[in-house]
DRENGU-747972 format. One line per field, with one value per residue (C-alpha): residue number from 1; residue in one letter; x, y, z. Coordinates in nm, 4 decimals, always signed. Layout:
N
nr <- [NUM;...]
rest <- [a;...]
x <- [X;...]
y <- [Y;...]
z <- [Z;...]
! end
This chain:
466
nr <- [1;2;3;4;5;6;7;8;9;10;11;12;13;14;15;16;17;18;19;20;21;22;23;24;25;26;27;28;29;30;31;32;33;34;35;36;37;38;39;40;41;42;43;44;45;46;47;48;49;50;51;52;53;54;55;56;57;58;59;60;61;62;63;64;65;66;67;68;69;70;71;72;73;74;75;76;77;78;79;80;81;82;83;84;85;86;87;88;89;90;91;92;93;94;95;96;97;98;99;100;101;102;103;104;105;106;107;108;109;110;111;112;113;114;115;116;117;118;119;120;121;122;123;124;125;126;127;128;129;130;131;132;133;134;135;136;137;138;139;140;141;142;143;144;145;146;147;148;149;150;151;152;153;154;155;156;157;158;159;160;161;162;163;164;165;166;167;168;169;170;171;172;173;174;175;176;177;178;179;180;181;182;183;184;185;186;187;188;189;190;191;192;193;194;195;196;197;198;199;200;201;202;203;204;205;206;207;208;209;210;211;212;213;214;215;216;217;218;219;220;221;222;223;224;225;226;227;228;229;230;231;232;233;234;235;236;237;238;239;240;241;242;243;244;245;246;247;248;249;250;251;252;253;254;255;256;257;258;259;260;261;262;263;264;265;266;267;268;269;270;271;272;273;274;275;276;277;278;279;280;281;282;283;284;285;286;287;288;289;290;291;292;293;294;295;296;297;298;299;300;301;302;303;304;305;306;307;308;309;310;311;312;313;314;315;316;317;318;319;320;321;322;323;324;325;326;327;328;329;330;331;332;333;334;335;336;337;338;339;340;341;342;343;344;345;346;347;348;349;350;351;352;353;354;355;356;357;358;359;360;361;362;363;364;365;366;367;368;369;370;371;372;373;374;375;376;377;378;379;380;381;382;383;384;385;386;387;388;389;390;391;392;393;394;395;396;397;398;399;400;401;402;403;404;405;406;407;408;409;410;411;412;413;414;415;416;417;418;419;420;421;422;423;424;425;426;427;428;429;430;431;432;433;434;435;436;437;438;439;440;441;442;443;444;445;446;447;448;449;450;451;452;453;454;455;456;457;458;459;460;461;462;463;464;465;466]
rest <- [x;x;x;x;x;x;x;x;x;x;x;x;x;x;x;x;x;x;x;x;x;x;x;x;x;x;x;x;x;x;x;x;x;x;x;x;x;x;x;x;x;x;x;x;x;x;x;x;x;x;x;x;x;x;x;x;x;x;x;x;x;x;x;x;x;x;x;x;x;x;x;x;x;x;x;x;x;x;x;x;x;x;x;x;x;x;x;x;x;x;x;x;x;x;x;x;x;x;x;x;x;x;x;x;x;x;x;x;x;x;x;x;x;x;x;x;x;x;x;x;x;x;x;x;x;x;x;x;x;x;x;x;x;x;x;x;x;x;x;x;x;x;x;x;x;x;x;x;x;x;x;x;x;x;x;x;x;x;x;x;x;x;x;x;x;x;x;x;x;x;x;x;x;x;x;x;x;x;x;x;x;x;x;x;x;x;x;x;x;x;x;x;x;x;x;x;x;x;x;x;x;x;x;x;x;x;x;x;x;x;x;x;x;x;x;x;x;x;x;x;x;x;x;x;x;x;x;x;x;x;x;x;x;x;x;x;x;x;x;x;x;x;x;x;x;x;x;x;x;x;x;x;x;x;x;x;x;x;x;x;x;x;x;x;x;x;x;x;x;x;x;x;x;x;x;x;x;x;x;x;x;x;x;x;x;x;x;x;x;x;x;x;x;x;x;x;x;x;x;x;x;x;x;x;x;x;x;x;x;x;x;x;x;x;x;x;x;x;x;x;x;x;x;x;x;x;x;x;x;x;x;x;x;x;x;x;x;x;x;x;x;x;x;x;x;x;x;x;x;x;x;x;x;x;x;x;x;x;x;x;x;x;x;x;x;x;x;x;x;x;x;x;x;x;x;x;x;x;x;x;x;x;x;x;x;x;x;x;x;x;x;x;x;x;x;x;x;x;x;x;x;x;x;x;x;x;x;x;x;x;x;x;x;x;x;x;x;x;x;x;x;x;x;x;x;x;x;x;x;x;x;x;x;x;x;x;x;x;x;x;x;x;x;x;x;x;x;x;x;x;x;x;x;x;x;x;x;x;x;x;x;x;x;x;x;x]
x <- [-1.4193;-1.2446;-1.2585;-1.2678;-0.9031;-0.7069;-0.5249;-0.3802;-0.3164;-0.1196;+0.1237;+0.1684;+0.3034;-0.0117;-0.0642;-0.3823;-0.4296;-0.3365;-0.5983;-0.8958;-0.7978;-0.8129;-1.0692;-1.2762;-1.0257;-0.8709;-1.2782;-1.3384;-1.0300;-1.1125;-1.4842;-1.3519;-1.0786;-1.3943;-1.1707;-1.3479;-1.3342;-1.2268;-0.9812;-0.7908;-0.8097;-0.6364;-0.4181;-0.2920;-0.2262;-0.0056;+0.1914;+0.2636;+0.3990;+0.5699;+0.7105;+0.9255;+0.7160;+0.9013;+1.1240;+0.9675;+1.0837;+0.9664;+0.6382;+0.6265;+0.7476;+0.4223;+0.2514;+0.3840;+0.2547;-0.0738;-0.0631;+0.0559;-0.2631;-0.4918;-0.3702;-0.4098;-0.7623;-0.8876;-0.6837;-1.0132;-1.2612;-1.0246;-1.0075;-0.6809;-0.5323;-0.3844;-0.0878;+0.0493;+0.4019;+0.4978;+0.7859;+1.0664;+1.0626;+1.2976;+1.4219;+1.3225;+0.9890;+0.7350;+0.8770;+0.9460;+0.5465;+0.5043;+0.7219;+0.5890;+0.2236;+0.2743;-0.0132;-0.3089;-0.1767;-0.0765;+0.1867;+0.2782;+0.2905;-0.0266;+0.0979;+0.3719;+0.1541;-0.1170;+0.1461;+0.2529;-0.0513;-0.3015;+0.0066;+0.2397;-0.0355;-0.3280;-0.2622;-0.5059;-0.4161;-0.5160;-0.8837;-0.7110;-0.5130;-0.8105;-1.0049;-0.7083;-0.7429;-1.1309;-1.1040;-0.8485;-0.5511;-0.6333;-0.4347;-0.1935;-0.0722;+0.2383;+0.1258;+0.2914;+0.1077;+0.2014;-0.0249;-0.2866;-0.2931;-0.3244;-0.5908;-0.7980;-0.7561;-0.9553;-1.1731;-1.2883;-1.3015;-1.0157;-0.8028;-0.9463;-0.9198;-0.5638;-0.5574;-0.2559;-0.0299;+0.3128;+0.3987;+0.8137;+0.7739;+1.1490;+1.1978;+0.8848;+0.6421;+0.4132;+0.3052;+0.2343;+0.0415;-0.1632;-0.1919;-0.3138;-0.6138;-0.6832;-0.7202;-0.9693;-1.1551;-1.1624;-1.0903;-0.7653;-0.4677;-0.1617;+0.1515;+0.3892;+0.8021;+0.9687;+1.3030;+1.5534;+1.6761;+1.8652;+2.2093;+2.4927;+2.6156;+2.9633;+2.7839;+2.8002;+2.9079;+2.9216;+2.5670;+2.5105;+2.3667;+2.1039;+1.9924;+2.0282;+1.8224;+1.5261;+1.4853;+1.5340;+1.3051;+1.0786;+1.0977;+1.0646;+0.6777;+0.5953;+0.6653;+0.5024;+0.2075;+0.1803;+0.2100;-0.0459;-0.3052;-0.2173;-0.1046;+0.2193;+0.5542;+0.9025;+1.1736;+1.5699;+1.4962;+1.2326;+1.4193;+1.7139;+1.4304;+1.2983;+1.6244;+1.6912;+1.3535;+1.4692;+1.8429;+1.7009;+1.5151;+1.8085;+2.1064;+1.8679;+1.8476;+2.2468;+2.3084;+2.0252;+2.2550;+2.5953;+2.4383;+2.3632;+2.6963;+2.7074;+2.7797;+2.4897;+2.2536;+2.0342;+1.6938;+1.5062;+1.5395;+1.1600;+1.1662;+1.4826;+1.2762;+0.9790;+1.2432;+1.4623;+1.1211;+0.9318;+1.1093;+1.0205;+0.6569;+0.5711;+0.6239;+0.4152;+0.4906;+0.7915;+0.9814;+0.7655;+0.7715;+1.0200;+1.3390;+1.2269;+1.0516;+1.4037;+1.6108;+1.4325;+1.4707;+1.8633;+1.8914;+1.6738;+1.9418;+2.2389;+2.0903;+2.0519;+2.4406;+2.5842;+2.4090;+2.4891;+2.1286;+2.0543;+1.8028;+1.9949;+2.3555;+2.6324;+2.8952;+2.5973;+2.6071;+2.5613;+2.3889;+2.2548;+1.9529;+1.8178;+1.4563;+1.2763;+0.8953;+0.6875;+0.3769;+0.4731;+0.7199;+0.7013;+0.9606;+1.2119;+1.1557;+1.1978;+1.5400;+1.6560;+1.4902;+1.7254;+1.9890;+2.0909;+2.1712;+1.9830;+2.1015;+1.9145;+2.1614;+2.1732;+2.1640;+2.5374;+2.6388;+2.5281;+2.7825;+3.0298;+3.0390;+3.1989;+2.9995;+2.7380;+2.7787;+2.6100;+2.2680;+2.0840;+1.7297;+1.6171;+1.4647;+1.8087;+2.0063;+1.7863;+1.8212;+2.2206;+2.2576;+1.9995;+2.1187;+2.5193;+2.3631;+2.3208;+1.9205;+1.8071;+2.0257;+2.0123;+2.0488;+2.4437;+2.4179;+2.1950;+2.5241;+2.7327;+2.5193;+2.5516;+2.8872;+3.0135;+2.8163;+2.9050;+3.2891;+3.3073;+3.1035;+3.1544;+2.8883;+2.8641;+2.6398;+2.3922;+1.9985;+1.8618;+1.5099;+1.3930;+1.0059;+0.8915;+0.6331;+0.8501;+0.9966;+1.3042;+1.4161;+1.3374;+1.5587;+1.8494;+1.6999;+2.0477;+2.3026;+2.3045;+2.4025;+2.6776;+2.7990;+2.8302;+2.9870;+3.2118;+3.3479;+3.3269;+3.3352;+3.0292;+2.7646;+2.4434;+2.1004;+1.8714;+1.5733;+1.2367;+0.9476;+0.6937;+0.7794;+0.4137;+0.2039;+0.2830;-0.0169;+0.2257;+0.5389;+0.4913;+0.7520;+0.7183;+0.7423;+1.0672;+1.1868;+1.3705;+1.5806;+1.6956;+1.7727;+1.9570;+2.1581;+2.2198;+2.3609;+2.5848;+2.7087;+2.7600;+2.9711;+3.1801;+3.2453;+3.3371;+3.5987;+3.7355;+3.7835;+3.9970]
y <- [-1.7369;-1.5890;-1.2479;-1.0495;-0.8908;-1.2253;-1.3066;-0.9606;-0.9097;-1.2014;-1.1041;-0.8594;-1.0046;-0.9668;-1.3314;-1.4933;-1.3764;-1.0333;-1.0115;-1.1741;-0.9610;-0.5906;-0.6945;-0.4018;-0.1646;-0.3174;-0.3434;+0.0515;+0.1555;+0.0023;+0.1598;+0.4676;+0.4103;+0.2851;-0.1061;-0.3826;-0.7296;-0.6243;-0.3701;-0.6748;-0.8680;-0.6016;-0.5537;-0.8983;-0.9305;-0.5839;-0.7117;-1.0363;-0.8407;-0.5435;-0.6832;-0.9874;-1.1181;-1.4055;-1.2395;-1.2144;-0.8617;-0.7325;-0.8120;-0.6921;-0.3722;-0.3643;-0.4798;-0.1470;+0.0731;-0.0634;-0.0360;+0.3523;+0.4023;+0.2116;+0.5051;+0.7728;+0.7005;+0.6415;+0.8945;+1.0950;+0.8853;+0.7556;+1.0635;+1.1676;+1.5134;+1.5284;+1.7183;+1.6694;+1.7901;+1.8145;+1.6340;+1.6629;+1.7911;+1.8563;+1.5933;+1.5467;+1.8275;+1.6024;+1.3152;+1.5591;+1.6806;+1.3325;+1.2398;+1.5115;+1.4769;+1.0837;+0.8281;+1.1128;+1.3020;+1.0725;+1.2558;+1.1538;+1.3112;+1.1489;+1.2094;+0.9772;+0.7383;+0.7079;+0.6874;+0.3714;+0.2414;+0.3225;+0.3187;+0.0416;-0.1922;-0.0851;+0.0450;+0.2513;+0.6052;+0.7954;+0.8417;+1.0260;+1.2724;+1.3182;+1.4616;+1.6825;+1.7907;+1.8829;+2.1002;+2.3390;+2.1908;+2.1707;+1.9498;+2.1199;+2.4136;+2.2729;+2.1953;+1.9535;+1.6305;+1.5139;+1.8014;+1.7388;+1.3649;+1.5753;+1.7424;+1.4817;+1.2764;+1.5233;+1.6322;+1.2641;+1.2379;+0.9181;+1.1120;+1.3358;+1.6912;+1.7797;+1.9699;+2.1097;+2.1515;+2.2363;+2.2895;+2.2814;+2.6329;+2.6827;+2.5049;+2.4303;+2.7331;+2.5132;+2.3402;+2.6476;+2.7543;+2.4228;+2.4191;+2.7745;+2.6127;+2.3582;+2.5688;+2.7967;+2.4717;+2.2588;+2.5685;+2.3977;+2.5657;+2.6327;+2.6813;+2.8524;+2.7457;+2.9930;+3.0009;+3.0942;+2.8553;+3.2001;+3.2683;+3.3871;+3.0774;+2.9285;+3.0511;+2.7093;+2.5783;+2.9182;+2.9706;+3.3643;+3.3972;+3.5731;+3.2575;+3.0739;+3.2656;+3.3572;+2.9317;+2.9102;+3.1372;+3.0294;+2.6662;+2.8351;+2.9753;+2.6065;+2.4719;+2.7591;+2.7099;+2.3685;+2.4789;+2.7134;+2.4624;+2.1344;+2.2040;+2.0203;+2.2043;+2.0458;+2.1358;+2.0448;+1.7509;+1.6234;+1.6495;+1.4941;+1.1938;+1.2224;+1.1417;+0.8263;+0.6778;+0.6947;+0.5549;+0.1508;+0.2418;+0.4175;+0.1305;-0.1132;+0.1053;+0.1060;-0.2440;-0.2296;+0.0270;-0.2020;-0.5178;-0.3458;-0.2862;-0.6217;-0.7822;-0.9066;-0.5978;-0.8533;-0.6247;-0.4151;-0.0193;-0.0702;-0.2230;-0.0383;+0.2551;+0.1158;+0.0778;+0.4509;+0.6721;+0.4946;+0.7447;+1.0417;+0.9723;+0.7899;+0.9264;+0.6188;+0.3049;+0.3251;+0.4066;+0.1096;-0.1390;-0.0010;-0.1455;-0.4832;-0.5310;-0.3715;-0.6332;-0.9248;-0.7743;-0.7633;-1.1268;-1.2592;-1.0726;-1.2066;-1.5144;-1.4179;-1.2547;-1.6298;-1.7486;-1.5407;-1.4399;-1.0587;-0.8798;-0.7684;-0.9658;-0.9699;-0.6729;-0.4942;-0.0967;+0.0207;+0.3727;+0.6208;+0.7847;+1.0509;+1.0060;+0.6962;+0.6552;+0.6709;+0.5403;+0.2903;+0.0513;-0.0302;+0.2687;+0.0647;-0.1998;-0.0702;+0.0158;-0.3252;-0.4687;-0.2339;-0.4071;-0.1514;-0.2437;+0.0949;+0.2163;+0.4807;+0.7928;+0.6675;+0.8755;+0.8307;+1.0173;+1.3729;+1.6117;+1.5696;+1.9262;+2.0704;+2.0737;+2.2691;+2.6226;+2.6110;+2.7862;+3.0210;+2.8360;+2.4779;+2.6294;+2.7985;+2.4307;+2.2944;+2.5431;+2.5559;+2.1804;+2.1065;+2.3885;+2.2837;+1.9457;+2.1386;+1.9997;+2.3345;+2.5860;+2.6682;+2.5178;+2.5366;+2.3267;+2.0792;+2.0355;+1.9846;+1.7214;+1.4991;+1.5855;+1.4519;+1.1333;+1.0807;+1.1174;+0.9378;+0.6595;+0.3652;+0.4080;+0.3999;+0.6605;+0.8669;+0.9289;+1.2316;+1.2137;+1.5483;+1.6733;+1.9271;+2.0440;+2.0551;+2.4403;+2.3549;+2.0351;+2.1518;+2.4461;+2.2331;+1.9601;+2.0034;+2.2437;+1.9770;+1.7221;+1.9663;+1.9944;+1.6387;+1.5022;+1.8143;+1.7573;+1.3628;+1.2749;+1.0033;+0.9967;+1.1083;+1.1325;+1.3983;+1.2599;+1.4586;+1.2563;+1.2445;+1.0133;+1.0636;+1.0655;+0.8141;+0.9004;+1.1284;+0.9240;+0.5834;+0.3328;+0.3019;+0.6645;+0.6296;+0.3406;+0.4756;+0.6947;+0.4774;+0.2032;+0.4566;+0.5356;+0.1571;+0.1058;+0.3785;+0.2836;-0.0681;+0.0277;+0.2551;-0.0367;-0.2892;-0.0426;+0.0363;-0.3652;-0.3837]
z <- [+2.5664;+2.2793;+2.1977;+1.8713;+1.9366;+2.1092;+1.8165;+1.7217;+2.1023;+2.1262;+1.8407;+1.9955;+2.2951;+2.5609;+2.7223;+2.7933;+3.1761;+3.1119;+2.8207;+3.0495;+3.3041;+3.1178;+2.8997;+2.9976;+2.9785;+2.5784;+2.5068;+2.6526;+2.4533;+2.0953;+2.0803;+2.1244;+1.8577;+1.6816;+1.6020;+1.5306;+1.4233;+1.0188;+1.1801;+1.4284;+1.0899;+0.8971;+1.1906;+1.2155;+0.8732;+0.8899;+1.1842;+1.0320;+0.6501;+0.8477;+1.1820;+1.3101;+1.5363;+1.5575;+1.8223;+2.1042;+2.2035;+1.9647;+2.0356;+2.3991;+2.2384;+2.0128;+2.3839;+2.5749;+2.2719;+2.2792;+2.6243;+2.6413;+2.3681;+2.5305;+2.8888;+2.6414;+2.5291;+2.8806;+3.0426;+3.1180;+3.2129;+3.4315;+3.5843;+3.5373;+3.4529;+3.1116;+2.9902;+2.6090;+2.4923;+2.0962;+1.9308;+1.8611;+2.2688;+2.5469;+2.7205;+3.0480;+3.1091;+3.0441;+3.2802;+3.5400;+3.5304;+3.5477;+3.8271;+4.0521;+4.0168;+4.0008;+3.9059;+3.9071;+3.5614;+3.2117;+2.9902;+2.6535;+2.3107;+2.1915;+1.8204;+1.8151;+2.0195;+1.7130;+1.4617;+1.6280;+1.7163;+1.4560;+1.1525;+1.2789;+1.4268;+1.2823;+0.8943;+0.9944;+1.0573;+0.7017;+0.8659;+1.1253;+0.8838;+0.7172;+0.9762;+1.0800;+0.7591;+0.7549;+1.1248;+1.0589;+0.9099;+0.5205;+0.2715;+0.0309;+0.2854;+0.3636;+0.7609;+0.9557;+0.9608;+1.2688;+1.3978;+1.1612;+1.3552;+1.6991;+1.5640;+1.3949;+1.7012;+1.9359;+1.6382;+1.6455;+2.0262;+1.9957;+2.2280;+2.5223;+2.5328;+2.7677;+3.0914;+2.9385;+2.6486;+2.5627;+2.2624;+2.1127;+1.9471;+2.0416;+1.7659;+1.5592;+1.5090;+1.3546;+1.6650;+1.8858;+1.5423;+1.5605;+1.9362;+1.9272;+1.7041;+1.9423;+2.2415;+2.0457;+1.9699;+2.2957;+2.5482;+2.7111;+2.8402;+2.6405;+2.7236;+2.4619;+2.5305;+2.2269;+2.1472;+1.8233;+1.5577;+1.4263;+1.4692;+1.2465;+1.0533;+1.2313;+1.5599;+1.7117;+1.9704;+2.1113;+2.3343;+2.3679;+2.7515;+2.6316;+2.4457;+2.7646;+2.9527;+2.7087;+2.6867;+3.0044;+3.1194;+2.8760;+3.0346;+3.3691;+3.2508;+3.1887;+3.5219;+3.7056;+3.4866;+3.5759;+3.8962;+3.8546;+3.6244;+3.8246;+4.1903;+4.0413;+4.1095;+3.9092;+4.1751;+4.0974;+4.3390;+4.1228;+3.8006;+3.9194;+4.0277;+3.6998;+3.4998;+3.7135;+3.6259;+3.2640;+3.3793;+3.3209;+2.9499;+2.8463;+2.9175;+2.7163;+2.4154;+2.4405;+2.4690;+2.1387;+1.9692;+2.0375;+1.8891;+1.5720;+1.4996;+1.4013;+0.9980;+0.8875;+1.0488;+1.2863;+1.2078;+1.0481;+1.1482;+1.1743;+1.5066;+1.6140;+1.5503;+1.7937;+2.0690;+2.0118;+1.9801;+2.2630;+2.5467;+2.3919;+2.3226;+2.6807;+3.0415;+3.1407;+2.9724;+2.8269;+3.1792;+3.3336;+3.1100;+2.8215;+2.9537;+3.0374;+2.6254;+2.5117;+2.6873;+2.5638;+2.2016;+2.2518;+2.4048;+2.0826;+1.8799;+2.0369;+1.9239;+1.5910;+1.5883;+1.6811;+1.4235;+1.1017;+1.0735;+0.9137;+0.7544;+0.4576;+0.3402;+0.4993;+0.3364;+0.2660;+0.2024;+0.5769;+0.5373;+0.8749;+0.8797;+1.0994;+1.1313;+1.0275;+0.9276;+1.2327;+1.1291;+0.8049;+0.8880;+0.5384;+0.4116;+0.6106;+0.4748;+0.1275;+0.1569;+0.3180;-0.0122;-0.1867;-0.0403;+0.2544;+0.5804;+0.7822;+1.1112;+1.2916;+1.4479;+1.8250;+2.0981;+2.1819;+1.8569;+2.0490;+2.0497;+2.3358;+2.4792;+2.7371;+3.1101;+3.1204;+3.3426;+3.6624;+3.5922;+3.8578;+3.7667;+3.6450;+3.3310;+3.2745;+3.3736;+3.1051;+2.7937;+2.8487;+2.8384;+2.5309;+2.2995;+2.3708;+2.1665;+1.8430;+1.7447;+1.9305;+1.8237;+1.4867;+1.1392;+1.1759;+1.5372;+1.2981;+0.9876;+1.2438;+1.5211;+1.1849;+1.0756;+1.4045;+1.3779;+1.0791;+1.1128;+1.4527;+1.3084;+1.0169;+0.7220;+0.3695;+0.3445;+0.5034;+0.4000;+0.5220;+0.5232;+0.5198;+0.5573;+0.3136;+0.5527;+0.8297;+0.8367;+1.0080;+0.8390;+0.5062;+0.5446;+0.5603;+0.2827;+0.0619;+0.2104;+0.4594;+0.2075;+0.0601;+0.4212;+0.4681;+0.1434;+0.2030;+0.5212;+0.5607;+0.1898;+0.2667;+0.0105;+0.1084;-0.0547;+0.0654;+0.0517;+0.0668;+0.2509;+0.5292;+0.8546;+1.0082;+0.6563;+0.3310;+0.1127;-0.0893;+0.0021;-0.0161;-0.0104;-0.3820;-0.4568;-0.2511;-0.3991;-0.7280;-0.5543;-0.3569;-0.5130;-0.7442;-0.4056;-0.2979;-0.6193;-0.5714;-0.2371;-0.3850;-0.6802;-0.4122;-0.1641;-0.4570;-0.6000;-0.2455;-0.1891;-0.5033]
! end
């Protein structure tokens, strides 16, 4: 018997048997997201404009998002404890909460999840923003919307209220801020992690060790309160079995990341983007089904590298970016139109530092090793995490998509392009935009500036090849 959702689920990579077989669960899931039939309509038509379904990884990567929202919904009346971290996060916390209270807790940033669920699937997250909007987190304040989808998420009982929350005040004060406002609605515990983005500029690389050990200690109060809330302690033995779990997910992304290097760019940064974000968003899915979807997607694009087959021309403009839309894959898609082929900054492009200092606590081991990356440290650690990647790798130019809600990204909005050009002498457009919300930037408000910048880039390359 056919179902209202069947043919969205199956482009999106769930097969027949699995379908009959979690029906109650995928039916129990979409009344609370309050989807019905016009929504799968709308749905299916999105995923057919805004992703290649026709490779088949890339649908089982829509499949394990739908999968980690359809956990998060349920999480509660599954009777599960529930713990939420913030983006950008840690690496590593959140899985290790997960790996020691196993199967009994879900852990995700639920955020992230209904940006790429609701916006990437669905076209349907606005209603969400909106009600983040009407409890607490008003339009035109300059507040994040990320946490304005948090908030409208619980306000409209789509996601359950947490056991927990953590929020990434060490480097966003907006999310403690917003957090703060939850926990005086819905009574939950939160759990504040601060830190310091300041630091004399030229600090970096050097770590003071009273940095170190504020973060650290900082991280330290999470895990006891965990301890404390859930009966769940992180030990060094469990983080160290909490990195291996992520040891499968994150060879897959690599072998993604090689195959891109290829001339013509084989996809769209859109579902590049669907692979690269899943870890941080997912303690659940992504490490148990993440790596398997990923690998697919690279064997379809081997395929598609023997045969000559890209996105965008071959020769064309190759141009980084930093952070990519979450929730409209249509922004991407915009500037492949424009004629750029757009690569997303991988992972491997972190700062190689020297080996971290044995630390006399796991909070401690933590802070030292994420602040030696730069993201954490300050403004200066920021210039020069892209400064690297951008000398140490081949691009035309480099788009930095900065948020002007977004306190510590919008502080470095255009010294960081000075920096850049500067230093590396690669063009780069500083572009001022919202990855989580397009009602204000749309692809089309986007679209002038750059196709101003593709044309650049192309005039540049055509004069070098003279």
């Amino acid at each position: 018997m056919a179902h209202y959702y069947d043919n969205l689920l199956f482009l999106c990579g769930f097969e027949k048997e699995e379908i009959q077989t979690e029906k109650h669960r995928i039916e129990r899931a979409f009344a609370k997201l309050e989807l019905g039939p016009d929504d799968m309509e709308r749905g299916e038509q999105w995923v057919r404009t805004q992703h290649d379904i026709e490779l088949v990884g890339v649908r089982k990567i829509l499949r394990v998002w739908l999968l980690e929202l359809f956990d998060l919904v349920l999480a509660k009346e599954e009777g599960k404890k529930i713990v939420y971290y913030g983006f950008p996060s840690i690496e590593g916390p959140g899985m290790a909460i997960k790996t020691a209270a196993g199967d009994g807790l879900y852990c995700s940033c639920p955020d992230a999840i209904l940006c790429h669920t609701l916006g990437q699937i669905f076209n349907k997250i606005n209603p969400i923003l909106e009600a983040g909007e009407q409890n607490g987190l008003p339009p035109g304040h300059a507040l994040c919307s990320l946490q304005q989808i948090r908030n409208g998420g619980m306000a409209m009982g789509i996601i359950p209220v947490p056991d927990l929350i953590t929020g990434s005040s060490y480097y966003c004060d907006m999310g403690s801020k917003a957090d703060e406002l939850l926990h005086e609605k819905y009574g939950h515990r939160a759990v504040y992690v601060d830190g310091s983005m300041d630091s004399r500029w030229g600090e970096f690389p050097h770590i003071p060790k009273e940095r170190v050990e504020f973060l650290g200690g900082q991280l330290n109060k999470l895990f006891e309160t965990v301890k404390q809330e859930l009966g769940v302690e992180v030990t060094r033995e469990v983080w160290g079995r909490a990195m291996e779990t992520g040891i499968e997910l994150g060879r897959a992304v690599a072998r993604l990341q090689q195959i891109l290097d290829a001339d013509p760019l084989p996809i769209s940064s859109a579902e590049v983007e669907l692979a690269m974000i899943l870890p941080a968003a997912s303690t659940g899915r992504a490490r148990t089904e993440g790596a398997e979807a990923i690998s697919v997607l690279c064997e379809d694009l081997k395929k598609r590298v023997e045969s000559g087959v890209g996105v965008v021309e071959k020769g064309a403009p190759t141009v980084m970016t930093f952070l990519p839309s979450f929730s409209d894959p249509s922004i991407a898609h915009m500037m492949e139109d424009a004629g750029l082929a757009v690569k997303l900054m991988p992972a491997s492009a972190a700062l190689a530092m020297d080996k971290p200092e044995p630390q006399p606590t796991l909070g401690e081991e933590i802070a030292d090793r994420q602040l030696r990356m730069g993201a954490y440290h300050s403004s200066f650690g920021v210039v020069k995490l892209i400064e690297h990647a951008v000398k140490n790798l081949e691009f035309d130019g480099f788009i930095w998509p900065y948020l002007y809600n977004c306190r510590p990204l919008a502080l470095s909005s255009h010294f960081l392009k000075k920096w850049i050009e500067d230093t590396t002498h690669v063009p780069t457009l500083a572009l001022e935009m919202d990855i989580y919300d397009s009602r204000s930037y749309s692809a089309g408000n986007l679209r002038t500036k750059v196709e101003a910048f593709a044309e650049m880039l192309r005039a540049r390359k055509a004069e070098a090849n003279i």
